[in-house]
C-alpha positions as CSV (number, residue, x, y, z in Angstrom):
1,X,11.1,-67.0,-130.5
2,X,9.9,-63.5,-130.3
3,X,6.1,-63.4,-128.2
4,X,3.5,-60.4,-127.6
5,X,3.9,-58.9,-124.3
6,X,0.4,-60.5,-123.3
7,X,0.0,-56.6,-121.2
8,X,0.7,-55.0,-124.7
9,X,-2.2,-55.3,-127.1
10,X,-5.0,-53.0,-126.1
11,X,-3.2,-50.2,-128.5
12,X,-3.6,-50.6,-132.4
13,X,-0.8,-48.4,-132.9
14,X,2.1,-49.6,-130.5
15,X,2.4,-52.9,-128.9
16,X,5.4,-55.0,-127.1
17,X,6.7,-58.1,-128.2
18,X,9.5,-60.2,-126.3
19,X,12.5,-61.3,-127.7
20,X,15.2,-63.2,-126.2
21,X,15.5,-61.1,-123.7
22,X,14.9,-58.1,-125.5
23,X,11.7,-55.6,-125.8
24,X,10.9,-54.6,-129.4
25,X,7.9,-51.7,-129.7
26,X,5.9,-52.9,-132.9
27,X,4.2,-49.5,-134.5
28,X,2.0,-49.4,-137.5
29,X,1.8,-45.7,-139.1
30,X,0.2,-44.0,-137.1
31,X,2.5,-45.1,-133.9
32,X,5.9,-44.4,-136.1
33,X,4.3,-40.7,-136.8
34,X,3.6,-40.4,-133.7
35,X,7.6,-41.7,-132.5
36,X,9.0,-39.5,-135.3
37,X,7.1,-36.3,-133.6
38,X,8.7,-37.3,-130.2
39,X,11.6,-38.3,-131.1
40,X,12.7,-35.1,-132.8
41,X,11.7,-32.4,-129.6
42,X,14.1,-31.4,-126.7
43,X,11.4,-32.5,-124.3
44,X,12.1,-36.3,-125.2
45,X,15.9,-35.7,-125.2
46,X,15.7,-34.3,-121.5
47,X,13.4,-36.5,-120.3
48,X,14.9,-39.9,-121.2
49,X,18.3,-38.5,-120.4
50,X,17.0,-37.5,-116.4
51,X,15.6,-41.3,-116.7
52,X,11.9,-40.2,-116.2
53,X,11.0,-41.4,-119.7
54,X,12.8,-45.3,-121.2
55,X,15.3,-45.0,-123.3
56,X,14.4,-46.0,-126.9
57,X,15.8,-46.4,-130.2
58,X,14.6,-47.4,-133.7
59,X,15.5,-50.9,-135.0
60,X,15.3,-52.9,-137.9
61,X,12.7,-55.9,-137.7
62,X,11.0,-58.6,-139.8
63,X,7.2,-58.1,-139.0
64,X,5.6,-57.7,-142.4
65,X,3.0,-55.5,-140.7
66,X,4.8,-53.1,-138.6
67,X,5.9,-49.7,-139.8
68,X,8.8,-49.3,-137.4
69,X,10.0,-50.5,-134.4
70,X,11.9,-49.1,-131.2
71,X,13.5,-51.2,-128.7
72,X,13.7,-50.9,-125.1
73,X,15.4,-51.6,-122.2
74,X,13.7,-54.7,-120.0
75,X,12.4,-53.4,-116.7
76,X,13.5,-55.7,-113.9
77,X,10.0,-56.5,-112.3
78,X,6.8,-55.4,-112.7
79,X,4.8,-54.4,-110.7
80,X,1.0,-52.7,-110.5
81,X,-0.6,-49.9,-108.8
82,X,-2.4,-51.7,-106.2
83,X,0.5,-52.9,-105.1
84,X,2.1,-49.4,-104.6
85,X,2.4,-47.3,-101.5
86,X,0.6,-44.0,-101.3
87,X,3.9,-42.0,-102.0
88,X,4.6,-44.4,-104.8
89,X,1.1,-43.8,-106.8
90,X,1.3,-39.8,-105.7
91,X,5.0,-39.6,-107.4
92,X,3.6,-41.2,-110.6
93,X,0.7,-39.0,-110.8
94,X,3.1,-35.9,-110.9
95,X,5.3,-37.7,-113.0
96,X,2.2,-38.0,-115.4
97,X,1.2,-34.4,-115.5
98,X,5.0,-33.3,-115.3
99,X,5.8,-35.2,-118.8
100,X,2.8,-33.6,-120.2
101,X,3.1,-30.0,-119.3
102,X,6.5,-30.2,-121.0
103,X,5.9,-32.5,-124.0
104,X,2.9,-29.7,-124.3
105,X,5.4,-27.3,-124.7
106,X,7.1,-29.2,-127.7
107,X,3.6,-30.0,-129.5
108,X,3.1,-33.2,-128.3
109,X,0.7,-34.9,-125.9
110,X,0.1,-38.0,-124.2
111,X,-3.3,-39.7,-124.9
112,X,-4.1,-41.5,-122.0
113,X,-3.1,-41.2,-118.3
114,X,-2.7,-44.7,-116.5
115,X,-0.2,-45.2,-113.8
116,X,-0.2,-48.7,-115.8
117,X,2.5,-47.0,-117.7
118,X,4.9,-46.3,-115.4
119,X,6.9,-48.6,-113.6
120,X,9.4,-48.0,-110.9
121,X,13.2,-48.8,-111.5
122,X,15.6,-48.6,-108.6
123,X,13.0,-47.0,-106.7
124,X,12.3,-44.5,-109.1
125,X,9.2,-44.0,-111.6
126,X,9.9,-44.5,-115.3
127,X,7.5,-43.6,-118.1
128,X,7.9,-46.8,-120.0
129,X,4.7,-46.1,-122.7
130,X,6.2,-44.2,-125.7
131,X,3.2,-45.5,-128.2
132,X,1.2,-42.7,-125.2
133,X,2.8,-40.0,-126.8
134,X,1.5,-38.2,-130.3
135,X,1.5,-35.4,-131.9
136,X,-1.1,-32.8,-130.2
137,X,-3.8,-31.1,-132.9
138,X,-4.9,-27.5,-131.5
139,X,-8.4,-27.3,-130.4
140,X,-8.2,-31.2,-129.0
141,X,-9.2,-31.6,-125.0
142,X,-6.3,-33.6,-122.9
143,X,-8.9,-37.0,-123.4
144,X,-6.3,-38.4,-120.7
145,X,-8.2,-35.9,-117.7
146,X,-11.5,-38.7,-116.8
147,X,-8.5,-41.5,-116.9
148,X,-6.6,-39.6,-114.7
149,X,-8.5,-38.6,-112.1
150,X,-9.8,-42.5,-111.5
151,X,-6.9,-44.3,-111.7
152,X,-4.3,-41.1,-110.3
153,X,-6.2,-38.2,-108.1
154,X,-9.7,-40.1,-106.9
155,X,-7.7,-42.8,-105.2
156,X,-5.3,-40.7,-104.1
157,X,-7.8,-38.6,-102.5
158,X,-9.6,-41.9,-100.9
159,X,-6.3,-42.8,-98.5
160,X,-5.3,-38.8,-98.1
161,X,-9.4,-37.4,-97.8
162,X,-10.9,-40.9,-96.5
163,X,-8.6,-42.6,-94.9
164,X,-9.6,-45.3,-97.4
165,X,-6.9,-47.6,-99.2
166,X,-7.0,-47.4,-102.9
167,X,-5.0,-51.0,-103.9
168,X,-8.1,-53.0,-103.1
169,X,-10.3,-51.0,-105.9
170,X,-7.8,-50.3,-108.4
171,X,-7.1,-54.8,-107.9
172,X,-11.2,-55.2,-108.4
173,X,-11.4,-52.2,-110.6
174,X,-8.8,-51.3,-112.7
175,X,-10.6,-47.9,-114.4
176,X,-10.9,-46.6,-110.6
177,X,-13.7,-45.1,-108.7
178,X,-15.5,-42.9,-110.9
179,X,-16.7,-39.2,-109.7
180,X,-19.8,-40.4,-108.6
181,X,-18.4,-43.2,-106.3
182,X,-16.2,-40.0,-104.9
183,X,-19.2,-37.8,-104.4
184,X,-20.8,-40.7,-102.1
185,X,-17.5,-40.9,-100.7
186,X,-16.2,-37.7,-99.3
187,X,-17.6,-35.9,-96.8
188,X,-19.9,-32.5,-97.3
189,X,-16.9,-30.6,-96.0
190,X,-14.2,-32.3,-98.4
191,X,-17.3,-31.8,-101.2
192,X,-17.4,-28.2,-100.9
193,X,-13.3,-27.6,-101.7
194,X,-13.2,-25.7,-105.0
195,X,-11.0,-28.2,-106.2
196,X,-13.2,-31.0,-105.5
197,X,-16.1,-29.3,-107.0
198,X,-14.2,-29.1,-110.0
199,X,-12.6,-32.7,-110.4
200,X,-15.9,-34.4,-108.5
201,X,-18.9,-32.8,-108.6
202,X,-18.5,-31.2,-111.7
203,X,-17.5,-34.3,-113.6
204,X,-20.2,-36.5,-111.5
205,X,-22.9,-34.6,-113.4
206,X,-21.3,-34.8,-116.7
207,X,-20.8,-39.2,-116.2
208,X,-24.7,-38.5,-115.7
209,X,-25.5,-36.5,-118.5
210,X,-23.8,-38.1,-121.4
211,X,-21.7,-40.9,-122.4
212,X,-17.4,-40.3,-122.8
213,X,-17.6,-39.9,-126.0
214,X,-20.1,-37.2,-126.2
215,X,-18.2,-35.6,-123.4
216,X,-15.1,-35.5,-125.7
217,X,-17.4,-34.1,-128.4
218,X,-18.9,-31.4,-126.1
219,X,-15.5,-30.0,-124.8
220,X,-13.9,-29.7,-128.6
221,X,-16.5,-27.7,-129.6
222,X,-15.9,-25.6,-126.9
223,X,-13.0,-25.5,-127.7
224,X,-9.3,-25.7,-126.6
225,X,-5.7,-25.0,-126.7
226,X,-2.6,-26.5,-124.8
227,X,-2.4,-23.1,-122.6
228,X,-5.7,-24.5,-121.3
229,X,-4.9,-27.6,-120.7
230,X,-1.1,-26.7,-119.2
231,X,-3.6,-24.4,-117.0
232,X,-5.5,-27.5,-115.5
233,X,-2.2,-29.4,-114.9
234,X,-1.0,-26.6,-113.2
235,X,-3.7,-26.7,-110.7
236,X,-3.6,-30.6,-110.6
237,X,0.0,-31.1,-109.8
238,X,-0.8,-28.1,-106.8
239,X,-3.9,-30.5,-105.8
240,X,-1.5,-33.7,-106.5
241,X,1.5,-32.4,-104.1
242,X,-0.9,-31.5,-101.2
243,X,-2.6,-34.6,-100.9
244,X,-0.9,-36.0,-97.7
245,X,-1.1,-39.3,-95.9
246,X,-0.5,-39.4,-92.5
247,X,-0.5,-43.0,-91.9
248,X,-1.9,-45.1,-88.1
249,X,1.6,-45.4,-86.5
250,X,0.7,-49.5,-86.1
251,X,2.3,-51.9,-87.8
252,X,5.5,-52.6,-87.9
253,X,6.1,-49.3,-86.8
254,X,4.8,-50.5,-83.5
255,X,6.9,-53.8,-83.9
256,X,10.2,-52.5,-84.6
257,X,10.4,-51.6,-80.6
258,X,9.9,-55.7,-79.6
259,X,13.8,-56.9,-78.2
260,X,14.6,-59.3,-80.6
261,X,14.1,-56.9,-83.5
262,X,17.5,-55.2,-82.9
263,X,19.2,-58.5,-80.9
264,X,18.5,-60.5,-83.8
265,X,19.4,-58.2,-86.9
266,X,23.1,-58.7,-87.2
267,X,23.1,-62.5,-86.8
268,X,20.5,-62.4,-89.5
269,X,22.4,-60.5,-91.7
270,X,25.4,-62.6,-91.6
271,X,23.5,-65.7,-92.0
272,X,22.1,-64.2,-95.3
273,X,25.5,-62.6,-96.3
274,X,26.0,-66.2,-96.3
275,X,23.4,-67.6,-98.4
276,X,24.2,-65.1,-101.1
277,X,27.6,-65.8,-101.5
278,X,27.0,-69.6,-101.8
279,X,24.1,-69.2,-104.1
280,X,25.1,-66.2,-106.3
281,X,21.4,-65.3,-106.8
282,X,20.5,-62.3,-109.5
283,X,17.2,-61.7,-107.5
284,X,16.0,-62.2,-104.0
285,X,12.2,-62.5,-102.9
286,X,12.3,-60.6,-99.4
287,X,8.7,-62.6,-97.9
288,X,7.5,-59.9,-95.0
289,X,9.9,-57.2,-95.4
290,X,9.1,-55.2,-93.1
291,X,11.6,-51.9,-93.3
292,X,13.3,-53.8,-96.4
293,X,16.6,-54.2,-94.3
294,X,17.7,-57.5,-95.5
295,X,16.0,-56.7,-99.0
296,X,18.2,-53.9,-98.9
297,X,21.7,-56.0,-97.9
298,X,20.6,-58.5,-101.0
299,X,20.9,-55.0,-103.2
300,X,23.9,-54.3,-101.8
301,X,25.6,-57.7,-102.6
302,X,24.4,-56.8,-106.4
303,X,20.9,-58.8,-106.6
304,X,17.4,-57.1,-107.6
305,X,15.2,-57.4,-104.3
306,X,11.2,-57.3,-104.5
307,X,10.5,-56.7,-101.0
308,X,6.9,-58.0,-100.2
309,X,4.6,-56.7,-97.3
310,X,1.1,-56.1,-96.3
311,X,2.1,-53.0,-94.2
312,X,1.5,-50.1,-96.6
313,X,3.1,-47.7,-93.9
314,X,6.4,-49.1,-93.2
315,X,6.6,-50.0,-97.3
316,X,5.6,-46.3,-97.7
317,X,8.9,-45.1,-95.5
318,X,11.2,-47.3,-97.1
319,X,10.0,-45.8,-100.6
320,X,10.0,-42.0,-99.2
321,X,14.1,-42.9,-98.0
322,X,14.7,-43.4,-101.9
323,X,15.6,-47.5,-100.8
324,X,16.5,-48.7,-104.4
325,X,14.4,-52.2,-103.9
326,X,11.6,-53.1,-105.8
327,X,8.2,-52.6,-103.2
328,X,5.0,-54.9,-103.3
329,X,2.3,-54.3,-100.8
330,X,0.2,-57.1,-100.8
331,X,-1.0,-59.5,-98.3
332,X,1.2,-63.4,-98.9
333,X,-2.3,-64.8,-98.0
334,X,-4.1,-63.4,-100.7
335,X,-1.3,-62.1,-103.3
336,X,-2.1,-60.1,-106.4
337,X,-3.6,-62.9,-108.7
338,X,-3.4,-63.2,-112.8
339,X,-6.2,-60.6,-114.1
340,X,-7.4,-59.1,-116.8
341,X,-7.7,-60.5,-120.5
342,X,-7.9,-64.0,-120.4
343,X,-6.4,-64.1,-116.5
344,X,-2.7,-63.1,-118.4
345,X,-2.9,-59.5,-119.2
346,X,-1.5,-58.9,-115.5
347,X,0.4,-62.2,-114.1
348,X,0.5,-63.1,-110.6
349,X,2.9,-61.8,-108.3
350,X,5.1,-65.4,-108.3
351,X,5.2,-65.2,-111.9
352,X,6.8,-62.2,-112.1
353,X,9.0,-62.5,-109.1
354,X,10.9,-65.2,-110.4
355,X,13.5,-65.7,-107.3
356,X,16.6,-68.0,-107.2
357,X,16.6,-67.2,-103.3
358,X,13.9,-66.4,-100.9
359,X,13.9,-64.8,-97.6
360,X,10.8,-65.2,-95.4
361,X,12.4,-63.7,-91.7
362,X,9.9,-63.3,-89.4
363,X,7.0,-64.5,-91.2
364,X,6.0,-68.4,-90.7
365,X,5.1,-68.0,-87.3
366,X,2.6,-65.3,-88.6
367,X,1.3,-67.3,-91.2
368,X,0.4,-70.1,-88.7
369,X,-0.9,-68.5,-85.8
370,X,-2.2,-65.2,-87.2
371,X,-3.7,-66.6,-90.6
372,X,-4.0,-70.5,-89.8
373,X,-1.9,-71.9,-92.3
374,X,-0.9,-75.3,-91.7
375,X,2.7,-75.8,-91.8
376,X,3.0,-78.4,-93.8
377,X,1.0,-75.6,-96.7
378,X,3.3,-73.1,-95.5
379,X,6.8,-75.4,-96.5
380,X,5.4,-76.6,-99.4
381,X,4.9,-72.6,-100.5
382,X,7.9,-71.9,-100.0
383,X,9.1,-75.0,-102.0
384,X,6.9,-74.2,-104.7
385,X,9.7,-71.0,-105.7
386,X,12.3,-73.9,-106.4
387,X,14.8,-71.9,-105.1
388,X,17.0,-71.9,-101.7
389,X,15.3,-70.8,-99.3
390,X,16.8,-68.4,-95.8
391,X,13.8,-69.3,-93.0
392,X,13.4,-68.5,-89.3
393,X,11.6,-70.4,-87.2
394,X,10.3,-69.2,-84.2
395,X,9.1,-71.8,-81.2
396,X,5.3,-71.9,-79.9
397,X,7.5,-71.1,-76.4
398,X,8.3,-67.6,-78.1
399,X,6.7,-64.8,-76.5
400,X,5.8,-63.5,-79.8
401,X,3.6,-66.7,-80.4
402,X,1.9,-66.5,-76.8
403,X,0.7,-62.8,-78.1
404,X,-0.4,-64.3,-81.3
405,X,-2.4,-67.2,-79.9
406,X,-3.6,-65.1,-76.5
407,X,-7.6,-65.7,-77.9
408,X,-6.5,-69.5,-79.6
409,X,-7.7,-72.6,-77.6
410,X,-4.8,-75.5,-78.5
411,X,-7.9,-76.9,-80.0
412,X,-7.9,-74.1,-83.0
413,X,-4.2,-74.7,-83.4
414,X,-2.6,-76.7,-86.6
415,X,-0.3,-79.3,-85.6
416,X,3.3,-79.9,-86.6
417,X,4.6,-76.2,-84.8
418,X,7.3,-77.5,-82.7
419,X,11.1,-77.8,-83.9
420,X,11.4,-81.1,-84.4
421,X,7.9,-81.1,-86.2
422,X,8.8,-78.0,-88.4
423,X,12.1,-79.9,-89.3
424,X,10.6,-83.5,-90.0
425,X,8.2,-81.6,-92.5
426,X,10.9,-79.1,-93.8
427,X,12.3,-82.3,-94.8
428,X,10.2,-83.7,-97.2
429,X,10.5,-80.8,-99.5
430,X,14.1,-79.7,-98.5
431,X,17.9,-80.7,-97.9
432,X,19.3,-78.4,-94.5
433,X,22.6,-76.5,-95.8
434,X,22.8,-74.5,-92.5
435,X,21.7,-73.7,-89.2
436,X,21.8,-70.6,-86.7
437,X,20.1,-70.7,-83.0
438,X,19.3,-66.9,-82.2
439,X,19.0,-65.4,-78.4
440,X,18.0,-67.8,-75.7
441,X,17.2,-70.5,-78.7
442,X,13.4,-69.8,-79.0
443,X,13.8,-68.6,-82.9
444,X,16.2,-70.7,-85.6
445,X,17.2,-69.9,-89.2
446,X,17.7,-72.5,-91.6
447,X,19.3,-72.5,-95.0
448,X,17.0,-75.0,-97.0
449,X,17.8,-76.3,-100.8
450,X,14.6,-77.9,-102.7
451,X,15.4,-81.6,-102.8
């Protein structure tokens, strides 16, 4: 039975429904105009033909109050800005002013400007929002600019300006920091930059002044023309492309150099190679990442990987290589929950992941010593995805674990961490398939099916 997209409603004119697997674009008349206009200029030819806008094509349907509909192409997994690397939310923002400048140049503009609308496909960002795009009326302001630089330039400017990570506001705040928030934000130096004065200050005294809507009313009677707005995004694709992030060089950057990174990688990859070719699965959860290297050999063996970590750096390389995996930064201990309209306009990361085998390498022994997760919790997690599962265990006796628990009193530790212990428990949620001893014997992977 077909079912509204519950991310899709917030537009009158345009709005996704699901059905059976396919994704059907509901437009009343304003939203088929709109469509027609598109649909008819080179720019939307090119675009979806270089795969930076979705593909889309009209189709019949039986909803007694839509005026047209368009189906689409289902994107694997979803996934939201604050869970994006710098270099992830930067390319998006110049994708953004990119498909405006040249839909512009056919006579048509996009009305608002949320990286909410673009998702990234085989690494990639794809404009996936065709109900954004209507026909432009000379003398309108782009009323997409205030959306854009919250949600697009002003956190991009927090982690490049700042040093300030933008996925925790965008999570608590999805409209972004406003221009004030940036004013009390940036240094005096960073304040004075022309551009800044113009995006920031500027705008800061305008959010004081008068409401949006009043703001949109002041600049059409001013009035406007697309060579003035191709002018501003112009100047913010130059200020877009020279925000940089230098990253801390910690991490798993730092990590990578420890022995049993490179002694272990191999075996690991076998073991896996394994596991895929009993299980067959169309999409792999990679549980700590890191550099996506087994996320990477699940792609290769023809499975969608979502390659989960809290290390924005290493996720941001992997991105920058043009890895084709689908990236989450996020932290397992507090993942990306439902939000928004009624908790289910956004779902959590686990209901969009949707494994049928997970890989969690180099992670348990970080959720019990670093974060304090009993393991017991931390098996029946990983049960909870009802799906094999590819685990390595790694021995208190490891001399990763001694770093871990070097400030730890065996008081303050959870118990059940030895072998035997993490194998009695694995059992009441599991059935072992396979087994693999790594180096001197200190870390084990196990192939686990839920009971």
């Amino acid at each position: 039975m077909p079912h509204a997209d519950p991310g899709s409603f917030r537009d009158p004119a345009s709005h996704v429904v699901l059905d059976d697997g396919h994704v059907v674009r509901l437009l009343d008349e304003r939203g088929l105009a709109g469509w027609k206009a598109l649909s008819e200029t080179a720019f939307f030819t090119r675009a979806t033909a270089d795969g930076r806008l979705i593909e889309s094509k009209e189709v019949a349907h039986d909803e007694a109050t839509a005026a047209g509909a368009l189906e689409h192409p289902r994107i694997p997994f979803i996934s939201y800005p604050y869970e994006w690397t710098f270099s992830m939310l930067k390319d998006a923002a110049l994708l953004q002013l990119d498909l405006l400048g040249e839909a512009l140049a056919d006579g048509i503009t996009i009305k608002d400007a949320t990286p909410f609308n673009i998702q990234f496909v085989a690494g990639k960002p794809v404009f996936i929002d065709i109900g954004s795009f209507e026909k432009y009326s000379p003398g309108e302001p782009w009323i997409g600019y205030r959306q854009f630089t919250r949600q697009f330039l002003f956190p991009l400017m927090l982690r490049a300006w700042a040093g300030l990570p933008f996925q925790p506001w965008l999570r608590g705040q999805m409209e972004g920091p406003t221009a004030r928030d940036m004013k009390n934000i940036l240094s005096l130096g960073k304040r004075m930059r022309p551009t800044t004065m113009m995006h920031v200050s500027l705008q800061a005294r305008m959010e004081e002044r008068m409401s949006g809507a009043a703001v949109r009313s002041e600049l059409k009677t001013a009035g406007f023309s697309a060579d003035l707005i191709l002018a501003n995004v112009r100047k913010l694709t130059k200020l877009v492309s020279s925000l940089e992030w230098e990253g801390s060089g910690e991490g798993w950057v730092e990590y990578e150099s420890c022995g049993h990174v490179g002694r272990d990688r191999e075996a690991k990859g076998a073991f896996l190679e394994t596991a895929i070719g009993a299980h067959g699965p169309a999409r792999v959860l990679d549980l700590g990442a890191n550099d996506a290297y087994f996320s990477e050999l699940a792609t290769s063996k023809g499975a969608l990987a979502v390659a989960v970590d809290g290390d924005e750096e290493v996720l941001d390389a992997v991105y920058r290589r043009g890895s084709n995996v689908s990236i989450v930064l996020g932290d397992l201990t507090n993942p990306s929950p439902s939000q928004g309209w009624a908790g289910v306009e956004r779902p959590d990361l686990d209901q969009r992941a949707q494994p049928d085998l997970v890989v969690a390498y180099g992670l348990i022994h970080h959720l019990i010593y670093t974060a304090s997760i009993p393991p017991l919790s931390v098996v029946e997690w990983l049960a909870s995805y009802d799906c094999p599962v590819v685990v390595e265990f790694v021995d208190p006796s490891d001399a990763m674990v001694a770093k871990l628990t070097a400030n730890k009193t065996e008081e303050e530790l959870h118990g059940g961490r030895s072998r035997s212990e993490f194998e009695k428990i694995a059992a009441t949620r599991f059935r072992t398939l396979d087994t693999k001893e790594l180096g001197d014997g200190v870390r084990v992977l196990y192939r686990l099916e839920p009971l």
